[in-house]
C-alpha positions as CSV (number, residue, x, y, z in Angstrom):
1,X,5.5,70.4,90.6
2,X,7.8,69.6,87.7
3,X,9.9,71.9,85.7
4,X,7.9,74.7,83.8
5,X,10.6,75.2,80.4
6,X,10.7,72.9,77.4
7,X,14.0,73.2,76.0
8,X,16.8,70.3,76.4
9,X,20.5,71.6,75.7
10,X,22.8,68.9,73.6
11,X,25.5,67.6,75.3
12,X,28.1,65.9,74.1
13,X,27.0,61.9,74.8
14,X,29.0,59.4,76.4
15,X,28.6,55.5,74.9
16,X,25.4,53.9,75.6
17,X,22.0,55.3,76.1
18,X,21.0,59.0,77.6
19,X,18.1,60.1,78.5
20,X,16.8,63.2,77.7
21,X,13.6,63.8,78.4
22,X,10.6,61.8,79.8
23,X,7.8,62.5,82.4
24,X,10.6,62.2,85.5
25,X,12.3,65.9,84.2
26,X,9.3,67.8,81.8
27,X,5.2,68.0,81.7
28,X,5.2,64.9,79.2
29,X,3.0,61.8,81.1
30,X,3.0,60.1,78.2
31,X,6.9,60.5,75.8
32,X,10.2,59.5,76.3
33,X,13.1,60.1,74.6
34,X,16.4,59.2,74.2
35,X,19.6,58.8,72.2
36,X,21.8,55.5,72.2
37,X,25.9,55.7,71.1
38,X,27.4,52.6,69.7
39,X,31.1,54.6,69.2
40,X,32.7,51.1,67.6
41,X,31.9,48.3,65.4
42,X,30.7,45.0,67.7
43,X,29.0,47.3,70.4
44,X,25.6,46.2,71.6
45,X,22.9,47.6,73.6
46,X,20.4,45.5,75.4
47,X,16.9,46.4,76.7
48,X,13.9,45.4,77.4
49,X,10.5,47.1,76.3
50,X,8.8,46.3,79.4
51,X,4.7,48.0,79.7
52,X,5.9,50.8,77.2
53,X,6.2,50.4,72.8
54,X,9.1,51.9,71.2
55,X,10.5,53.4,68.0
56,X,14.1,53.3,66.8
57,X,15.3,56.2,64.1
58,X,18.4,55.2,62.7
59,X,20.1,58.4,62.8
60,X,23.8,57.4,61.3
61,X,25.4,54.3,60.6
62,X,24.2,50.6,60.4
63,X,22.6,48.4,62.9
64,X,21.0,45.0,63.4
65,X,18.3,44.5,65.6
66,X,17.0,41.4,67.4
67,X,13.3,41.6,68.9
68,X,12.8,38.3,71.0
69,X,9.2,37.6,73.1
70,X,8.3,34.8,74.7
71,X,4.9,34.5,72.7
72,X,6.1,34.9,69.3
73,X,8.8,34.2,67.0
74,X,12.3,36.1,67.1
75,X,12.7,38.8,64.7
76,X,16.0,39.8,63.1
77,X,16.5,42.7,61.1
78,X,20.1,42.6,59.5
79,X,22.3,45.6,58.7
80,X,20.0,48.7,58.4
81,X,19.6,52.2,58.5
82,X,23.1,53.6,56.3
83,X,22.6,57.5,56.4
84,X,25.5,59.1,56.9
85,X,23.7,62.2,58.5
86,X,20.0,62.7,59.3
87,X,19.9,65.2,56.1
88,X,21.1,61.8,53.6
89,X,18.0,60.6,53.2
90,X,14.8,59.1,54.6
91,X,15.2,57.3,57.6
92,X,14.6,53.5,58.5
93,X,13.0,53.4,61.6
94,X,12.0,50.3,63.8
95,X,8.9,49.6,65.8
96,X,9.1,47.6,68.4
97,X,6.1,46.3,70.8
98,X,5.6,46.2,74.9
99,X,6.7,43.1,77.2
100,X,10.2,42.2,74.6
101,X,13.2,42.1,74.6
102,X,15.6,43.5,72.0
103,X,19.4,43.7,71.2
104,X,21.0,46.3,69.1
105,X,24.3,46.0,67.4
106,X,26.6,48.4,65.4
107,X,27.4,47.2,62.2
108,X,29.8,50.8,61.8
109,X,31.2,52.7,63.8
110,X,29.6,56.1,65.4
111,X,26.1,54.5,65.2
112,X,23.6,57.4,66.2
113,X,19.8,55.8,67.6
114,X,17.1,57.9,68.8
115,X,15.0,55.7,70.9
116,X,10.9,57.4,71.4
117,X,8.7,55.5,74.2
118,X,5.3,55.7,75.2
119,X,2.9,53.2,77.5
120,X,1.6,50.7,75.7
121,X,-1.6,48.2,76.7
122,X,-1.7,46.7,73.2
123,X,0.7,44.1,71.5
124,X,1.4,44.3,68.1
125,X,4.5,42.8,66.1
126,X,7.5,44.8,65.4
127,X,7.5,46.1,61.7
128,X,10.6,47.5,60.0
129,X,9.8,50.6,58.2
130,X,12.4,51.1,55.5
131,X,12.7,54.3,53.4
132,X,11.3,53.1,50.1
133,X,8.2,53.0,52.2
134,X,8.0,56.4,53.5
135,X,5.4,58.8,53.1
136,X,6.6,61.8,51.7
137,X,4.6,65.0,52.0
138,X,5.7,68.6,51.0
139,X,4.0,70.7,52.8
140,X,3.8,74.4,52.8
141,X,4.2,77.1,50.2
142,X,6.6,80.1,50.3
143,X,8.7,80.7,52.7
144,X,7.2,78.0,54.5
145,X,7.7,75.4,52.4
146,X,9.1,71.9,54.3
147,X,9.5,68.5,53.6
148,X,7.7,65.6,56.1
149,X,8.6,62.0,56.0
150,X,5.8,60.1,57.6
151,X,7.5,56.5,58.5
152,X,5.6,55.7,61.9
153,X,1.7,56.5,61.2
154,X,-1.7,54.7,60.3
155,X,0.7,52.2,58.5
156,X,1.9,50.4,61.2
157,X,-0.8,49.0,64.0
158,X,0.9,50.8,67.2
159,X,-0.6,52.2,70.8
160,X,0.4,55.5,70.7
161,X,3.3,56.3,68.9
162,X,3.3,58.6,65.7
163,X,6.7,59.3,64.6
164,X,8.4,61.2,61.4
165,X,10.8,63.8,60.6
166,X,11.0,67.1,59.0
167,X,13.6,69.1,56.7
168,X,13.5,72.9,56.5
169,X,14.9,74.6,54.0
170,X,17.3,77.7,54.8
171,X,15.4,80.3,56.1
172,X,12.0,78.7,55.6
173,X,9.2,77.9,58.6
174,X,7.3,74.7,59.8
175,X,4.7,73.8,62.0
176,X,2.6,76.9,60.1
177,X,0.2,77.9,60.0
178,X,1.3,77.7,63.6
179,X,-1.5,74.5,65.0
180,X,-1.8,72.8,68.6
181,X,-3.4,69.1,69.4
182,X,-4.6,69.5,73.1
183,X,-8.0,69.4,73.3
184,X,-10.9,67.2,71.8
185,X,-12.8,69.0,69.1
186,X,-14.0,67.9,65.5
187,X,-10.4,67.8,64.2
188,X,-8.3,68.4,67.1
189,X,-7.1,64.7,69.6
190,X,-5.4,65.2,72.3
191,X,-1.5,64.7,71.5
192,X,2.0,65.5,73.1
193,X,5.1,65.8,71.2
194,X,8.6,66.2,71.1
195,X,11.1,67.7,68.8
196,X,14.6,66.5,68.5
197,X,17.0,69.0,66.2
198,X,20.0,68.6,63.7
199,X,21.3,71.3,61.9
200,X,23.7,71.7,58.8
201,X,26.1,73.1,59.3
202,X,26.2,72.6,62.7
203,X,27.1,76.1,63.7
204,X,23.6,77.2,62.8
205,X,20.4,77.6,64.6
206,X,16.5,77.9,64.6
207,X,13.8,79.2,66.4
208,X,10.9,77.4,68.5
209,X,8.0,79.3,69.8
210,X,5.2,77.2,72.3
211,X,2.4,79.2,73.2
212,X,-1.6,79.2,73.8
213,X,-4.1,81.5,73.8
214,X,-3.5,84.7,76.0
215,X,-7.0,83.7,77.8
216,X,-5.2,80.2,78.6
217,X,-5.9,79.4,82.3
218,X,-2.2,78.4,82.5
219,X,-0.8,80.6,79.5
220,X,2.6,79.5,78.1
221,X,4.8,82.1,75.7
222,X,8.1,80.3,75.2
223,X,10.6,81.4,72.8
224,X,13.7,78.9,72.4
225,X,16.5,79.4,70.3
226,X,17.9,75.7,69.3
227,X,21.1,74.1,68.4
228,X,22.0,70.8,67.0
229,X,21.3,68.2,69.1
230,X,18.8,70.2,70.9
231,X,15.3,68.9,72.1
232,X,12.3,70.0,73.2
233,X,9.2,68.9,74.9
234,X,5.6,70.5,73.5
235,X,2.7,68.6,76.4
236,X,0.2,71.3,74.7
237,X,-0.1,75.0,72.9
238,X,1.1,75.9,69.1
239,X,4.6,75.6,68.2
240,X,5.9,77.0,64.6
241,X,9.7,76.6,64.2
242,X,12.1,78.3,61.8
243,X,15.6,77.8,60.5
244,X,17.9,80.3,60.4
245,X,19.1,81.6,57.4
246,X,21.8,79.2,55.5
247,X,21.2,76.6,57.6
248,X,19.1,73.4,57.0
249,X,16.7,72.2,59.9
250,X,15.8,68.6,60.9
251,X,13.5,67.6,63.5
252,X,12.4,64.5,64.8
253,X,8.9,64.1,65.8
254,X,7.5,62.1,68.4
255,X,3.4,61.9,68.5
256,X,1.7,60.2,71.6
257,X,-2.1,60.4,72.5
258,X,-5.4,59.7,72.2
259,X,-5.6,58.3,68.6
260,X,-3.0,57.8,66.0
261,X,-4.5,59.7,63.5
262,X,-1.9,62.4,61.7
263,X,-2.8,65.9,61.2
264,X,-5.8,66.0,63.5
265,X,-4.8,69.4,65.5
266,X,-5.9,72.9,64.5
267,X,-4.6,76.1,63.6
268,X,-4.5,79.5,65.2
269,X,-7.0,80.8,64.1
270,X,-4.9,84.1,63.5
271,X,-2.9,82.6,61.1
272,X,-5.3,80.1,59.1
273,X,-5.1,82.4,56.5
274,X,-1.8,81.4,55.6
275,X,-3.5,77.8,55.1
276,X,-5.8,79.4,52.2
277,X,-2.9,81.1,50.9
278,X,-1.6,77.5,49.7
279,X,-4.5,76.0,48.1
280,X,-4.2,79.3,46.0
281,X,-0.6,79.0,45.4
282,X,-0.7,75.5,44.6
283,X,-3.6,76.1,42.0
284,X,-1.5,78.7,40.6
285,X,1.5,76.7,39.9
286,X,0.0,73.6,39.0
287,X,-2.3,75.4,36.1
């Protein structure tokens, strides 16, 4: 039986890659995640992609990547990403395809990776996503008003893989109306997820609730306070999040199921109200 709790404590990260959570330590069959140090300028990391795609979010610093496969041409990408904190900025990330190899070197020093898996039985080219490029939604209304950067979705051809990022605002909520994607219904797929959390300034924190339906045959209510660097694994129920007050939130978030097909979940049915509340808002202010 693997571990029932969904919340993985930052640690301070040694050069290379870490782990931190995948279907060997969590419920996840599907996600993996991990972060990859390059501490100096030169430093390389080598892997290959083997039966599963991947996703690279440039977190801090530069990088160039090499993608090399036996069936097609190598692919270079020179010098990108360039935030100097996930809150500078939308992000460059990097899709990468099963059964390659690929090399990453630091172009700077302290270069910051998050690496996102999933299985793969598809093989599609790698495609550079750069920021210009970016979906930008701003979602929300009131106090629940966020920003989502869409960078990994029905624009590239993947398997699995969804990926984006979110900024809360002091204070504010996300992931509300509070929605969940485990089940098949008209709008809902199938998906699990994982969040991976910055916060500014670092001191701060947030809050990440995970729960289903009382009458759930296997009911979670989970209530997790998180830290920067923090991470945690959602394999089903709703799971709103909220920043504490003076603090900025950032989450990465990591999509794998069914279909790629963002925003096909639904909301508690509780709080859908809050979802009417914003078309009315949003009239309001734009008339």
């Amino acid at each position: 039986m693997k571990r029932r709790g969904y919340l993985y404590k930052g640690v301070s990260l040694e050069s290379g890659y870490t782990r931190i959570v995948g279907p060997e330590n969590s419920e996840l069959r599907l996600l993996e995640f991990g972060r990859l140090i390059l501490p100096e300028k030169g430093d390389e990391f080598h892997r290959e992609s083997g039966s599963r795609e991947t996703v690279l979010t440039i977190f801090k610093g530069l990088c160039t990547v090499e993608v090399k496969s036996l069936t097609s041409k190598e692919a270079t990408y020179t010098k990108i990403g360039g935030r100097t904190d996930v809150f500078s900025g939308k992000p460059f990330m990097l899709y990468i395809p099963s059964e390659v190899s690929y090399r990453i070197v630091a172009e700077s020093p302290g270069l910051d990776v998050g690496i996102s898996t999933a299985p793969s039985e598809v093989k599609w080219p790698p495609v550079l996503v750069k920021p210009e490029n970016v979906e930008v939604r701003n979602l929300g209304a009131w106090n629940w008003r966020r920003t989502v950067y869409i960078s990994i979705g029905e624009n590239v051809k993947a398997d699995m893989l969804l990926v984006g990022e979110t900024i809360n605002p002091p204070g504010n909520w996300s992931s509300s109306p509070p929605h969940k994607h485990d089940t098949r219904s008209g709008v809902e797929v199938p998906y699990e997820e994982i969040y991976f959390f910055r916060v500014k300034p670092s001191q701060g924190f947030g809050l990440q609730r995970i729960y289903t339906h009382p009458e759930d045959p296997d009911p979670i209510n989970e209530v997790y306070v998180v830290e920067d660097g923090d991470t945690v694994a959602i394999p089903r129920g709703y799971h709103p999040v909220v920043a504490a007050p003076g603090y900025q939130l950032y989450y990465l978030w990591i999509l794998a199921g069914e279909e790629r097909r963002y925003g096909a979940w639904s909301d508690d049915p509780k709080h859908k109200w809050l979802g009417d509340c914003e078309a009315i808002i949003h009239e309001i202010l734009s008339s």
